[in-house]
N, C-alpha and C positions, 0 to 999 in steps of 0.2 A: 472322381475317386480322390481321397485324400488320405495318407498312410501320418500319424502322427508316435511323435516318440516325446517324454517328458523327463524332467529330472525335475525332482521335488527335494525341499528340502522339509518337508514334511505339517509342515501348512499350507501351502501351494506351491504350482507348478514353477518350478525356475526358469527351465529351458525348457521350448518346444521347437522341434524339426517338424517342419509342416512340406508335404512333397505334394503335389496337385498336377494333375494333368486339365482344369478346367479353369483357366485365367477366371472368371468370372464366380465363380466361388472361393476362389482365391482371396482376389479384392474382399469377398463378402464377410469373408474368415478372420483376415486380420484386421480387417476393419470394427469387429466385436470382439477381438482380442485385445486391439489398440483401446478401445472403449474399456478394458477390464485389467487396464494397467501393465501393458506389457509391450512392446514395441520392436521394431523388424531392426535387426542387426544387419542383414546378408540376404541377398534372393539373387541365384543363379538358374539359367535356363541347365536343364540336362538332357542327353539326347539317349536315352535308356533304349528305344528303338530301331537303329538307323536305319533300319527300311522301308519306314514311313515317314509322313511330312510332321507328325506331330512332334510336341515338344515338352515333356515334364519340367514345371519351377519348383523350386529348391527354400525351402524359405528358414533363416533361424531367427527366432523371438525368444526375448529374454524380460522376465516379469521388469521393472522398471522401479527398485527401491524408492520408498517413500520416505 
């Protein structure tokens, strides 16, 4: 599951909050976001459930001026 939030300034994405519960689409996400000119400022684990083992990552990317 990935929940996404964006701030545009109206030709593209500026900011994106990417929240993931599956490390491995994770990597795969920002790895074609990094590809598409934009790069990870901040990634925190969050514990949204504490009575399970799992762990939601936190991630902010911000498009990358050219």
């Amino acid at each position: 599951m990935a929940i996404y939030y964006f701030t545009t300034n109206g030709k593209y994405l500026y900011v994106a909050q990417y929240v993931s519960c599956d490390p491995a689409t994770l990597a795969r996400d920002v790895a074609l976001l990094k590809q598409r000119g934009y790069g990870l400022k901040n990634a925190q684990a969050a514990d949204l459930f504490p009575r399970c083992a799992h762990v939601e990552a936190v991630c902010l990317l911000s498009r990358k001026d050219k």
